[in-house]
Structure formats: C-alpha cells, structure tokens
mmCIF file of the N, C-alpha and C atoms, coordinates in Angstrom:
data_MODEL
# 
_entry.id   MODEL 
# 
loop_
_atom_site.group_PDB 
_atom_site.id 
_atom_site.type_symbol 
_atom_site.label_atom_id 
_atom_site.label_alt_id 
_atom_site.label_comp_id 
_atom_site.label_asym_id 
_atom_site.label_entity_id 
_atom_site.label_seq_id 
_atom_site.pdbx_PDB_ins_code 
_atom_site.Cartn_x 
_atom_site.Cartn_y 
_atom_site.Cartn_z 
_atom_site.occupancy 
_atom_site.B_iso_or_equiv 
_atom_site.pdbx_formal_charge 
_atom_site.auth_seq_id 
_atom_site.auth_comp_id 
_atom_site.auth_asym_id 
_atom_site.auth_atom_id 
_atom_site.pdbx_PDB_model_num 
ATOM 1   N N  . UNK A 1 1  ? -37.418 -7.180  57.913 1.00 0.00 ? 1  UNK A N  1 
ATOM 2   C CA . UNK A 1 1  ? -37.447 -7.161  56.472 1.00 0.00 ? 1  UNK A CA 1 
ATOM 3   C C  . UNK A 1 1  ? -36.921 -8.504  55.951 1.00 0.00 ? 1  UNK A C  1 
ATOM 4   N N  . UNK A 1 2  ? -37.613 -9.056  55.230 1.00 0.00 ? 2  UNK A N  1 
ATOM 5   C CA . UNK A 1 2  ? -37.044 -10.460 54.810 1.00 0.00 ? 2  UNK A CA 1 
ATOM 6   C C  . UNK A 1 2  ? -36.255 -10.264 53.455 1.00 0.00 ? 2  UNK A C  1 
ATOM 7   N N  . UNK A 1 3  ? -34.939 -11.392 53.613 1.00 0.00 ? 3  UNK A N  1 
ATOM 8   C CA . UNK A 1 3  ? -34.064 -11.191 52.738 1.00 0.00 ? 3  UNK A CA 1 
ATOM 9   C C  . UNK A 1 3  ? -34.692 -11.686 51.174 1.00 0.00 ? 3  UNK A C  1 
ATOM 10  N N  . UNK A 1 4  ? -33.972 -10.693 50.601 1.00 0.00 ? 4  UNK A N  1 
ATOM 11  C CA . UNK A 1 4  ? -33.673 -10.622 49.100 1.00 0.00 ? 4  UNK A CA 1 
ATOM 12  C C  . UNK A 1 4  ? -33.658 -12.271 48.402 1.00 0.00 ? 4  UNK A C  1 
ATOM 13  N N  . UNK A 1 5  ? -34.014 -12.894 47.853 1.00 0.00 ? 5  UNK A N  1 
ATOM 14  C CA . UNK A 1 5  ? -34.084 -14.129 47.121 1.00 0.00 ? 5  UNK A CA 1 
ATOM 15  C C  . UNK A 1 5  ? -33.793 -13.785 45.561 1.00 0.00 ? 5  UNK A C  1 
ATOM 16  N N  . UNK A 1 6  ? -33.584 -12.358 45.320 1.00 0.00 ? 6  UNK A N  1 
ATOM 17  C CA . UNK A 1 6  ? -32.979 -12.491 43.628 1.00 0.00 ? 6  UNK A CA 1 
ATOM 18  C C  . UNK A 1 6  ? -31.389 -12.744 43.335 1.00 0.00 ? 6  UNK A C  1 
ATOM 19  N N  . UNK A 1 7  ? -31.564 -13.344 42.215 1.00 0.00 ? 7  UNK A N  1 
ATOM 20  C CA . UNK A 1 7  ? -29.760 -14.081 42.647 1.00 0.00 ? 7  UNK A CA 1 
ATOM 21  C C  . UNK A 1 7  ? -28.739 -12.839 41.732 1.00 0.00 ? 7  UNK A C  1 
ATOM 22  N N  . UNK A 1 8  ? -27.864 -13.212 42.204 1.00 0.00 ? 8  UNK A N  1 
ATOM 23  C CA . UNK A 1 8  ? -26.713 -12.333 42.210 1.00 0.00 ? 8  UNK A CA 1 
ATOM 24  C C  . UNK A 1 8  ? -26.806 -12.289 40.742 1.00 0.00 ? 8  UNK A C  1 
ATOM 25  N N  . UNK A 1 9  ? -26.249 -11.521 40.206 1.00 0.00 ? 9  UNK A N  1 
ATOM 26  C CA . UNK A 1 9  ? -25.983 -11.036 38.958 1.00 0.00 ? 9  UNK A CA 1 
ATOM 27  C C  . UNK A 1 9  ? -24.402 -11.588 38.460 1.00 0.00 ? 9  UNK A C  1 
ATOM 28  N N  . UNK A 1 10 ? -23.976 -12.245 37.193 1.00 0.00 ? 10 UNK A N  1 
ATOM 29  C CA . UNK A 1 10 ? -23.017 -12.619 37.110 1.00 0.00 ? 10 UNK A CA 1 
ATOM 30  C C  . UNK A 1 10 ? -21.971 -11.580 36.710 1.00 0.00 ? 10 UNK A C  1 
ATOM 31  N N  . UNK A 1 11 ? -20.632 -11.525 37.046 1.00 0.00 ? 11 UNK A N  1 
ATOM 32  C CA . UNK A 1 11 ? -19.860 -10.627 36.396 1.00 0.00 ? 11 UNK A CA 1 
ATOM 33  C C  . UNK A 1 11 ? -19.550 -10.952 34.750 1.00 0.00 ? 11 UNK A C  1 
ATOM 34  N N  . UNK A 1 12 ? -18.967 -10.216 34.178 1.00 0.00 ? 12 UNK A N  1 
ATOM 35  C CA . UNK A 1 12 ? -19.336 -9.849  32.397 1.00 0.00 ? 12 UNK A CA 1 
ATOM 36  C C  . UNK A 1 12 ? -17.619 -10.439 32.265 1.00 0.00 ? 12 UNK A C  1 
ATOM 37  N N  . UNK A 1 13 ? -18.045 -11.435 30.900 1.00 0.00 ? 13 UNK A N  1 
ATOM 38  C CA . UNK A 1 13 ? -17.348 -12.239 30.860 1.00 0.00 ? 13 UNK A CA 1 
ATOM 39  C C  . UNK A 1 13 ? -16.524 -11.796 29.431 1.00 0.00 ? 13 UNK A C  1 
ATOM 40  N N  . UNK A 1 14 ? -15.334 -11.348 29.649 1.00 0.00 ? 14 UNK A N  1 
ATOM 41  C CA . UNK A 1 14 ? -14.409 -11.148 28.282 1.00 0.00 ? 14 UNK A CA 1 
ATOM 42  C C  . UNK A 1 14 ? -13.971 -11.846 27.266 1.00 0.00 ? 14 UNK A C  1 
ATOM 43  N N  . UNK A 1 15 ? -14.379 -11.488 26.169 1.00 0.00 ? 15 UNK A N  1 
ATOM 44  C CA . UNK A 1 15 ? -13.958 -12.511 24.950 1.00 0.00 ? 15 UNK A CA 1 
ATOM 45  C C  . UNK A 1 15 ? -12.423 -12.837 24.906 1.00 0.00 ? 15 UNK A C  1 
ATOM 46  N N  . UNK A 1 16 ? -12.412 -14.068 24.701 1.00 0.00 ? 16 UNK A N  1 
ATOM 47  C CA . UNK A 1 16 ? -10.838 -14.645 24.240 1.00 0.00 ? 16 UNK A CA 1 
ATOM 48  C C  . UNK A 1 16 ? -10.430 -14.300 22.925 1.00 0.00 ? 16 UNK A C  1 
ATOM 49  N N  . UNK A 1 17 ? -9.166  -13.541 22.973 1.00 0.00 ? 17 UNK A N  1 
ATOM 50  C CA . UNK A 1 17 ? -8.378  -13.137 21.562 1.00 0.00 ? 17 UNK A CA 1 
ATOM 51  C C  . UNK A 1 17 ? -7.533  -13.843 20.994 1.00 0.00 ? 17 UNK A C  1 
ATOM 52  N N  . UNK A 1 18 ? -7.310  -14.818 19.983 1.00 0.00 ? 18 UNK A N  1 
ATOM 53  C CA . UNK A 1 18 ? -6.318  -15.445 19.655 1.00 0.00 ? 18 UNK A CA 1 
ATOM 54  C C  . UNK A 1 18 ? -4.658  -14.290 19.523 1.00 0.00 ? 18 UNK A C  1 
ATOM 55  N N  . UNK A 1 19 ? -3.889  -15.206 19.966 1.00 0.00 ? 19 UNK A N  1 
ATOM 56  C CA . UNK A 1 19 ? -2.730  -14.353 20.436 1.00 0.00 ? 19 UNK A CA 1 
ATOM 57  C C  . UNK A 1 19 ? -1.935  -14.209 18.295 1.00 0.00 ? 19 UNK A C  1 
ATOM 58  N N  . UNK A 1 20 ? -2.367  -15.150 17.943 1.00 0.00 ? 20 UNK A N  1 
ATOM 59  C CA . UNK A 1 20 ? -1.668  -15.346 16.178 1.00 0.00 ? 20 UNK A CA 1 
ATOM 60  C C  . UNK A 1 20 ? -0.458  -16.390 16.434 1.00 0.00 ? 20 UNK A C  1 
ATOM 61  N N  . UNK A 1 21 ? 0.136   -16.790 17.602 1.00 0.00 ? 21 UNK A N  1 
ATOM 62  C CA . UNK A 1 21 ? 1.121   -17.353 18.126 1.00 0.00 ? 21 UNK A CA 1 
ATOM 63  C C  . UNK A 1 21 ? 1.027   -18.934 17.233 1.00 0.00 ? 21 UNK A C  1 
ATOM 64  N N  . UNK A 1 22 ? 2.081   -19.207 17.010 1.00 0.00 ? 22 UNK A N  1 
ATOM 65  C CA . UNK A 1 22 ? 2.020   -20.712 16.295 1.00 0.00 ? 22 UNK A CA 1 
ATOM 66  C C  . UNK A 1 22 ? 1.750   -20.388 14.923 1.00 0.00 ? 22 UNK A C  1 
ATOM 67  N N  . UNK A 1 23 ? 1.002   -19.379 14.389 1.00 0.00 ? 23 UNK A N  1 
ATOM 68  C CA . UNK A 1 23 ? 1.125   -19.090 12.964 1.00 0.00 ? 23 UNK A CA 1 
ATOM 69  C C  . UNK A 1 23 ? 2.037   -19.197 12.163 1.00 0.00 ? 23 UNK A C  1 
ATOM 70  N N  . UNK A 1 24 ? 2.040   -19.116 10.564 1.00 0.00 ? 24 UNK A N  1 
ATOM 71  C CA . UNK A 1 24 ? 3.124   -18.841 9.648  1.00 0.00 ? 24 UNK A CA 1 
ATOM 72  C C  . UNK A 1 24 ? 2.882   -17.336 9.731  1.00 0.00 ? 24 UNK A C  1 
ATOM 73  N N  . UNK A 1 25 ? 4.178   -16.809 9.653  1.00 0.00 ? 25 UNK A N  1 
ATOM 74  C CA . UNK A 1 25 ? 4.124   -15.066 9.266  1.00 0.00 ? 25 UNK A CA 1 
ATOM 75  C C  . UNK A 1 25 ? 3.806   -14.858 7.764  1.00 0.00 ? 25 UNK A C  1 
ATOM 76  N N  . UNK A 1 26 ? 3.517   -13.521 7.616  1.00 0.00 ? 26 UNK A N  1 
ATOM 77  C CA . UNK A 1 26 ? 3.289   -13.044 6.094  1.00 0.00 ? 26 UNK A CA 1 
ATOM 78  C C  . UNK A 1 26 ? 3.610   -12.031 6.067  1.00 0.00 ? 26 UNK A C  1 
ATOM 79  N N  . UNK A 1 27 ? 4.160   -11.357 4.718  1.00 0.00 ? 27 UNK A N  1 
ATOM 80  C CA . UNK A 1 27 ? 4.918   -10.056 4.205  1.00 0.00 ? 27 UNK A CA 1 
ATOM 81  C C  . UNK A 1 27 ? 3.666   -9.291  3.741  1.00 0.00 ? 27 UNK A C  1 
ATOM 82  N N  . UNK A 1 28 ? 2.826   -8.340  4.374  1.00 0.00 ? 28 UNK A N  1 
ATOM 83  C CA . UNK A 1 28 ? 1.948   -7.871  3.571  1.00 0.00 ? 28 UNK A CA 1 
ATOM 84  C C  . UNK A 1 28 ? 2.467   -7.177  2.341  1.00 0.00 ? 28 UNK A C  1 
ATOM 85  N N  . UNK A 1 29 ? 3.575   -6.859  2.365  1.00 0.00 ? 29 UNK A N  1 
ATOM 86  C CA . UNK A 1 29 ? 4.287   -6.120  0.853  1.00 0.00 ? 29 UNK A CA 1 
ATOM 87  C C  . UNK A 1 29 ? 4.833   -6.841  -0.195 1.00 0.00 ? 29 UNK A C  1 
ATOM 88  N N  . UNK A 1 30 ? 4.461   -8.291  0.333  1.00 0.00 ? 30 UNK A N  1 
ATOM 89  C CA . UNK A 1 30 ? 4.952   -9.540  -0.917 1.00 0.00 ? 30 UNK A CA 1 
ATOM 90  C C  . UNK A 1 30 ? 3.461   -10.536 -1.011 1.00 0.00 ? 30 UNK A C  1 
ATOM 91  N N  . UNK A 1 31 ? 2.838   -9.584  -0.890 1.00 0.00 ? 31 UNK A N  1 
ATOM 92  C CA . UNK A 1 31 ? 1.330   -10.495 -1.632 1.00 0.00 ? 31 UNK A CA 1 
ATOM 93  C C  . UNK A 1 31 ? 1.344   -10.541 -2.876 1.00 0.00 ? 31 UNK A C  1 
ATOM 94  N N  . UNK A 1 32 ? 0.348   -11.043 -3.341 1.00 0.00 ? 32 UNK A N  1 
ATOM 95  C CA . UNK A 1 32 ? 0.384   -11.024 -5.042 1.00 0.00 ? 32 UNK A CA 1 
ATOM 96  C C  . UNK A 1 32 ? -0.522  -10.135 -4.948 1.00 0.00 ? 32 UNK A C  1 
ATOM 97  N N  . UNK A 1 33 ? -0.867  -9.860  -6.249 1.00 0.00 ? 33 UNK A N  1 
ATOM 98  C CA . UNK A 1 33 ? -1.969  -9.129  -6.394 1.00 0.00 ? 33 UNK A CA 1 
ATOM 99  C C  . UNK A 1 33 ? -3.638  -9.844  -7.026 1.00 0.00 ? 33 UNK A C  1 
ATOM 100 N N  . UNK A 1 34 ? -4.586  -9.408  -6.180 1.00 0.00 ? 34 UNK A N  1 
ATOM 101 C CA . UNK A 1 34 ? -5.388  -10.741 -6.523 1.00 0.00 ? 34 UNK A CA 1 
ATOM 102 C C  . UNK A 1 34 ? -5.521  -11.374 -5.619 1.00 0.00 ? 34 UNK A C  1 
ATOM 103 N N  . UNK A 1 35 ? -4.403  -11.497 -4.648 1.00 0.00 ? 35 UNK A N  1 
ATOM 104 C CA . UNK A 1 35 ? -4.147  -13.003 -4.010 1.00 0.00 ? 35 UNK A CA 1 
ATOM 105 C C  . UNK A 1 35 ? -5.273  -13.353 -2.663 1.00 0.00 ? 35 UNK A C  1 
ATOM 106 N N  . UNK A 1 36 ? -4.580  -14.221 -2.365 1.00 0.00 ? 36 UNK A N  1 
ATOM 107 C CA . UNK A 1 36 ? -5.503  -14.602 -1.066 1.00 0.00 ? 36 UNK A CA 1 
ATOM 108 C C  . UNK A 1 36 ? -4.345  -14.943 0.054  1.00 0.00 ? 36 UNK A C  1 
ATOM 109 N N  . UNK A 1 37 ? -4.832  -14.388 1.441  1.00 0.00 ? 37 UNK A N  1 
ATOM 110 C CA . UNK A 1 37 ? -4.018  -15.026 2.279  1.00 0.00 ? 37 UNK A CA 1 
ATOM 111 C C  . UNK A 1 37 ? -5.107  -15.825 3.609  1.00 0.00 ? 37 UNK A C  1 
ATOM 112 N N  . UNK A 1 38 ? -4.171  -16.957 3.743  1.00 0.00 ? 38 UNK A N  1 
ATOM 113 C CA . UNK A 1 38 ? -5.051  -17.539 4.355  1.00 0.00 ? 38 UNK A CA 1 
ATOM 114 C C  . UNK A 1 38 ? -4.306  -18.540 5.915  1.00 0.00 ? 38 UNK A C  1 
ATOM 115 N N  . UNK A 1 39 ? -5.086  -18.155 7.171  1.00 0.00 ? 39 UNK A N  1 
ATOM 116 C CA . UNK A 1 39 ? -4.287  -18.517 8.684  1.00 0.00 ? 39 UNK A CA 1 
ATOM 117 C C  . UNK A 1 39 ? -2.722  -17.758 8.610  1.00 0.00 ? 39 UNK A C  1 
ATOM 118 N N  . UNK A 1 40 ? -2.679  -16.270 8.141  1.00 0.00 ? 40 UNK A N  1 
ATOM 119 C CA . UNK A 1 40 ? -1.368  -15.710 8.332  1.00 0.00 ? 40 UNK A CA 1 
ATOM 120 C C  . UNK A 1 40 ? -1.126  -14.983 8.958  1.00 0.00 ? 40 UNK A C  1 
ATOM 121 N N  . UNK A 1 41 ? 0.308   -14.824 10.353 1.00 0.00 ? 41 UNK A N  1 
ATOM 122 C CA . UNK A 1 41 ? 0.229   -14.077 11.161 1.00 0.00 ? 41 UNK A CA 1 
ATOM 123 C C  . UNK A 1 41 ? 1.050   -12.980 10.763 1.00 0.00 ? 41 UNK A C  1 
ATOM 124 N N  . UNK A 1 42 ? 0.538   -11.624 10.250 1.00 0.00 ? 42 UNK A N  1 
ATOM 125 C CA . UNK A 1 42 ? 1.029   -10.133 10.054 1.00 0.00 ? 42 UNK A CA 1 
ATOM 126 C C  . UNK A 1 42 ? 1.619   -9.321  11.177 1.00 0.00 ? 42 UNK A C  1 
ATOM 127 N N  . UNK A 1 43 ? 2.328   -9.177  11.763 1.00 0.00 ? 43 UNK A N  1 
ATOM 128 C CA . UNK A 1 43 ? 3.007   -8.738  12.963 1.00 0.00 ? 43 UNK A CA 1 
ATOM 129 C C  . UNK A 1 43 ? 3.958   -7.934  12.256 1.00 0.00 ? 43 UNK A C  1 
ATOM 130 N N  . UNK A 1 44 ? 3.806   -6.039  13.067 1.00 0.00 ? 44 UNK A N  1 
ATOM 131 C CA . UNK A 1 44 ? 4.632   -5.050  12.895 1.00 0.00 ? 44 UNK A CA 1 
ATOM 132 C C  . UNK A 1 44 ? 4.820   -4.870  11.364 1.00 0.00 ? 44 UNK A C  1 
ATOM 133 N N  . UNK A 1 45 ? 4.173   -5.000  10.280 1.00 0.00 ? 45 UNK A N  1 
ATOM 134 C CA . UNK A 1 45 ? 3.979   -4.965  8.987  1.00 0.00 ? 45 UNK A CA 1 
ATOM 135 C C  . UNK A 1 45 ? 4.482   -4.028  8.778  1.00 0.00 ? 45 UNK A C  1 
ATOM 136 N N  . UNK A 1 46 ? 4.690   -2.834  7.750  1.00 0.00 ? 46 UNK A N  1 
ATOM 137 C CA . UNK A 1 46 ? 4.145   -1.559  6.847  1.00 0.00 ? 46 UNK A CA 1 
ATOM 138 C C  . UNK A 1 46 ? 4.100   -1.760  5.790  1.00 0.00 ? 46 UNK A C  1 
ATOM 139 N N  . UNK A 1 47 ? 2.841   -1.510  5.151  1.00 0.00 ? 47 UNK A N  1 
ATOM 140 C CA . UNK A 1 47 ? 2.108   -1.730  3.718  1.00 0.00 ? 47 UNK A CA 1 
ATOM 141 C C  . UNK A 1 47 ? 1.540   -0.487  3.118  1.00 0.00 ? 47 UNK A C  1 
ATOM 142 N N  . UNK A 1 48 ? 2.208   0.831   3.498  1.00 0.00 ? 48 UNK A N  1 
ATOM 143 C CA . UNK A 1 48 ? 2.108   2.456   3.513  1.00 0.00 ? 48 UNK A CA 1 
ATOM 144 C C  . UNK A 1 48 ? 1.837   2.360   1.709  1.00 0.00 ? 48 UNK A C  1 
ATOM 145 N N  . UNK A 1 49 ? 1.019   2.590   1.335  1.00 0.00 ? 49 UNK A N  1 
ATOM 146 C CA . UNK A 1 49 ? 1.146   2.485   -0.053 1.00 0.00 ? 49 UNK A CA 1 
ATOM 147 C C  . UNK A 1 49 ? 0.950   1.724   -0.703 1.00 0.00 ? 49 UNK A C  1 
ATOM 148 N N  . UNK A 1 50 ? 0.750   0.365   -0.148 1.00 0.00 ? 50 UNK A N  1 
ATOM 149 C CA . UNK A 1 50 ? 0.390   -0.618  -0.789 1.00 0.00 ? 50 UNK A CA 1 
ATOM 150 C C  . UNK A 1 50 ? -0.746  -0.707  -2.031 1.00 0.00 ? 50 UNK A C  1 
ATOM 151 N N  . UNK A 1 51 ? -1.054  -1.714  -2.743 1.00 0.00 ? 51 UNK A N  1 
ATOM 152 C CA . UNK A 1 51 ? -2.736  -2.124  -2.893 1.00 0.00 ? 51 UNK A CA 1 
ATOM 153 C C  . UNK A 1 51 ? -2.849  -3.547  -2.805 1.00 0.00 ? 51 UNK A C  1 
ATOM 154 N N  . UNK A 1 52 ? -3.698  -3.259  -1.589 1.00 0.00 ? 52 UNK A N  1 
ATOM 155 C CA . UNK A 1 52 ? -4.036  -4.647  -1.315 1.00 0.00 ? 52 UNK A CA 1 
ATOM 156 C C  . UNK A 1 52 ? -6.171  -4.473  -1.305 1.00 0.00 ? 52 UNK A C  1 
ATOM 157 N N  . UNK A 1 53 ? -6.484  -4.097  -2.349 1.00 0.00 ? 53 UNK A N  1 
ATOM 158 C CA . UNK A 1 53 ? -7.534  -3.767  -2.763 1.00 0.00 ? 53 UNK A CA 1 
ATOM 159 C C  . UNK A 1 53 ? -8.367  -4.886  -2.909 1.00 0.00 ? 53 UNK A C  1 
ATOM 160 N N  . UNK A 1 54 ? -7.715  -5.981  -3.973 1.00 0.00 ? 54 UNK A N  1 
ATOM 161 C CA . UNK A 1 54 ? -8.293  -7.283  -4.074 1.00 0.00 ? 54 UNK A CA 1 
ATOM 162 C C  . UNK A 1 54 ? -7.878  -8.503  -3.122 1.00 0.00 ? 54 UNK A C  1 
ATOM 163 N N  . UNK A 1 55 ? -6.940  -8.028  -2.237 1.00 0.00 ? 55 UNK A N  1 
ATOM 164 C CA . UNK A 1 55 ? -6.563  -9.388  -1.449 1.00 0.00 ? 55 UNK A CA 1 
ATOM 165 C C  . UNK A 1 55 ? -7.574  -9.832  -0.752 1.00 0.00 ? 55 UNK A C  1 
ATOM 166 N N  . UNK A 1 56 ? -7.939  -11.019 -0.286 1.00 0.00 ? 56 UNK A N  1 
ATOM 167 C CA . UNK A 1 56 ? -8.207  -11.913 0.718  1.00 0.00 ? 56 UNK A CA 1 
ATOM 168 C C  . UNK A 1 56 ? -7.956  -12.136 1.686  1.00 0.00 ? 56 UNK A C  1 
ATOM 169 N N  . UNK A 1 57 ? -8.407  -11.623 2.967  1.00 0.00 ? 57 UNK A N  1 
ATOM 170 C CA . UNK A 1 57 ? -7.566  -12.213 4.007  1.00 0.00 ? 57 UNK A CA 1 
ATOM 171 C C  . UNK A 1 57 ? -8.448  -13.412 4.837  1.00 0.00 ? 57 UNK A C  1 
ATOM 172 N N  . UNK A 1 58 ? -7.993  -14.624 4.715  1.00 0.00 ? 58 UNK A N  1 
ATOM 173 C CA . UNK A 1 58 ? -8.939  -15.300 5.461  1.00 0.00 ? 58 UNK A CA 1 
ATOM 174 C C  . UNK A 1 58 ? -8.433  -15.768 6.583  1.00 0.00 ? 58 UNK A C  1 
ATOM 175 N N  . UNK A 1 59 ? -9.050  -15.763 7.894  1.00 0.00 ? 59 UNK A N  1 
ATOM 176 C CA . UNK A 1 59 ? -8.463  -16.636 9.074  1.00 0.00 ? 59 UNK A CA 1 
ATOM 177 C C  . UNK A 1 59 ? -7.063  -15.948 9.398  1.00 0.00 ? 59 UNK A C  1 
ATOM 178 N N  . UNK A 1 60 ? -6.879  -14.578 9.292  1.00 0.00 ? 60 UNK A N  1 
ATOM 179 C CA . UNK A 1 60 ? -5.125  -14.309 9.715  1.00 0.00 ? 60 UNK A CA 1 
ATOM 180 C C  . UNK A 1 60 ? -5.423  -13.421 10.795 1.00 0.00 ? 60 UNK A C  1 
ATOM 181 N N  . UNK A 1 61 ? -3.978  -12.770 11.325 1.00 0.00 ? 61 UNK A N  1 
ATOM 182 C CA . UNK A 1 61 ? -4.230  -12.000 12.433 1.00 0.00 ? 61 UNK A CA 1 
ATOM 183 C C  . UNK A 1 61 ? -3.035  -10.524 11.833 1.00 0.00 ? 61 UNK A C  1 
ATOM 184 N N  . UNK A 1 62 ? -4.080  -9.426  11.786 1.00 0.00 ? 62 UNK A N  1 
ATOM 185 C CA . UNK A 1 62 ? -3.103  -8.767  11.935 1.00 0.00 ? 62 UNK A CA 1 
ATOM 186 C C  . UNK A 1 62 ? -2.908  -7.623  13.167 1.00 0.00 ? 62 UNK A C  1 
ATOM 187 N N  . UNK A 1 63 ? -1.571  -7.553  13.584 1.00 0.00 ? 63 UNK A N  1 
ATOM 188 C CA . UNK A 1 63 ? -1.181  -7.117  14.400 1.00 0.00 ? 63 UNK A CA 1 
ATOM 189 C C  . UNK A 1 63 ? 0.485   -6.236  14.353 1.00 0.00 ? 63 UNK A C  1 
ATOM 190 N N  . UNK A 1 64 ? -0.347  -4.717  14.839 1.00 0.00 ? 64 UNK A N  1 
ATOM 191 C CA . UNK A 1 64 ? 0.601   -3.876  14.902 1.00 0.00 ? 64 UNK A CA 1 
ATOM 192 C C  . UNK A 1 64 ? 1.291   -3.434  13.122 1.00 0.00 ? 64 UNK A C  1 
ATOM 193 N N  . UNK A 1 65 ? 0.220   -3.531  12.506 1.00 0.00 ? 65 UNK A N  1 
ATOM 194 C CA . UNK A 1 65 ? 0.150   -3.158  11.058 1.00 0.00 ? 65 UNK A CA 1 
ATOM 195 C C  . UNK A 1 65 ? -0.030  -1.639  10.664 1.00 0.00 ? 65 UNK A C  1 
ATOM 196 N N  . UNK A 1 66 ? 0.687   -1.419  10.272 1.00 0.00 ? 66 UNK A N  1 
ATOM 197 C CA . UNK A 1 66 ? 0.752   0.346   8.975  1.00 0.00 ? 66 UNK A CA 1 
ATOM 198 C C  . UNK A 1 66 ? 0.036   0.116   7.754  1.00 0.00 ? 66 UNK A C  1 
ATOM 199 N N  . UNK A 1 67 ? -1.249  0.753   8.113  1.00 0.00 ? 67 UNK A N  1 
ATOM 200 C CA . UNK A 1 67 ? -1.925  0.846   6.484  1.00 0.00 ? 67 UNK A CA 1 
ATOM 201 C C  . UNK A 1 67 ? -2.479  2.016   6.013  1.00 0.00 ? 67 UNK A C  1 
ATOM 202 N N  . UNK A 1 68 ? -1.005  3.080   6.723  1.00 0.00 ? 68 UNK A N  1 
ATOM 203 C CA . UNK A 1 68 ? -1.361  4.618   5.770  1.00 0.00 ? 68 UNK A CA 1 
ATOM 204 C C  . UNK A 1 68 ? -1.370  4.085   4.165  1.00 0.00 ? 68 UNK A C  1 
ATOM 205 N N  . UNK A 1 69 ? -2.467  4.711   3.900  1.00 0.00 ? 69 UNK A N  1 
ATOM 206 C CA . UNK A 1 69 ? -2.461  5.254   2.582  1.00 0.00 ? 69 UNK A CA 1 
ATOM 207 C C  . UNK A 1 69 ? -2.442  4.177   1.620  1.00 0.00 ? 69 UNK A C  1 
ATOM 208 N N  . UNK A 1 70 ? -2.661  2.860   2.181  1.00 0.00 ? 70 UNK A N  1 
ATOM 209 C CA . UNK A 1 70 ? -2.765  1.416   1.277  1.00 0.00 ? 70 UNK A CA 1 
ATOM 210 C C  . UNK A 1 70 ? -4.262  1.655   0.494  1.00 0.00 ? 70 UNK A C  1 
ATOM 211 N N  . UNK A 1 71 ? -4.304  0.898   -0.573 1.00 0.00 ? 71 UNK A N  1 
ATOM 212 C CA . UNK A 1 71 ? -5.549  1.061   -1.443 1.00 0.00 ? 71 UNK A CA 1 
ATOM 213 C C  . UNK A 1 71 ? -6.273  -0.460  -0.450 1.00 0.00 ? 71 UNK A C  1 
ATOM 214 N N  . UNK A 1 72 ? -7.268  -0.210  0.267  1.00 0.00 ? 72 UNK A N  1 
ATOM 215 C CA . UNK A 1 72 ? -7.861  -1.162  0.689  1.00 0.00 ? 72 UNK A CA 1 
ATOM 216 C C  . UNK A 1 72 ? -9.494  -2.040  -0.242 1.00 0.00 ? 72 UNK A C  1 
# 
C-alpha cells in the first residue's frame, strides 16, 4: 500500500487575550453619566445598580465585574 502524501493537518491555534496589565484602572461607579471610557482596566468592579446605559466603553478590559441589575 503506498504511503499517504496528504499533509498533516495543523493543530488549532488559540487566540491571544490581552491580560489589561499596564492599564490605568477605572471606578465603574465613578463614571459620569454620558461619559466615555476609554483603554481602562475594570478589575473586580461592582456596579449592582448602576446606569451605565449611555457610557462608552472604548478599548478597556473588563474583568471580574458585577453587573447585577446595572441599566446597560
């Protein structure tokens, strides 16, 4: 039986996650209202209640955030 000539199949390659590391932090409970946030790292937040309805978030990371019951 002559060998196989189809080539190997590559293994599946995992996306890279930015860690937020090197960021400025942000208070999600001291936004403005309206506001915009922009490259901010949110770590262990709670915003239970919040409204952050009109905010902006551009370019941030959030992580390990509480958003019972926030007006999104």
């Amino acid at each position: 039986m002559p060998a196989s000539t189809a080539p190997m199949p590559r293994p599946p390659r995992l996306p890279v996650f930015e860690t937020g590391a090197g960021r400025p932090s942000g208070d999600l409970t001291a936004l403005d209202l309206d506001g915009r946030s922009d490259g901010l790292l949110f770590d262990s937040d709670d915003a239970a209640g919040e409204d952050l309805e009109d905010t902006v978030f551009t370019d941030c990371t959030l992580r390990r955030v509480s958003l019972m019951g926030a007006d999104l």
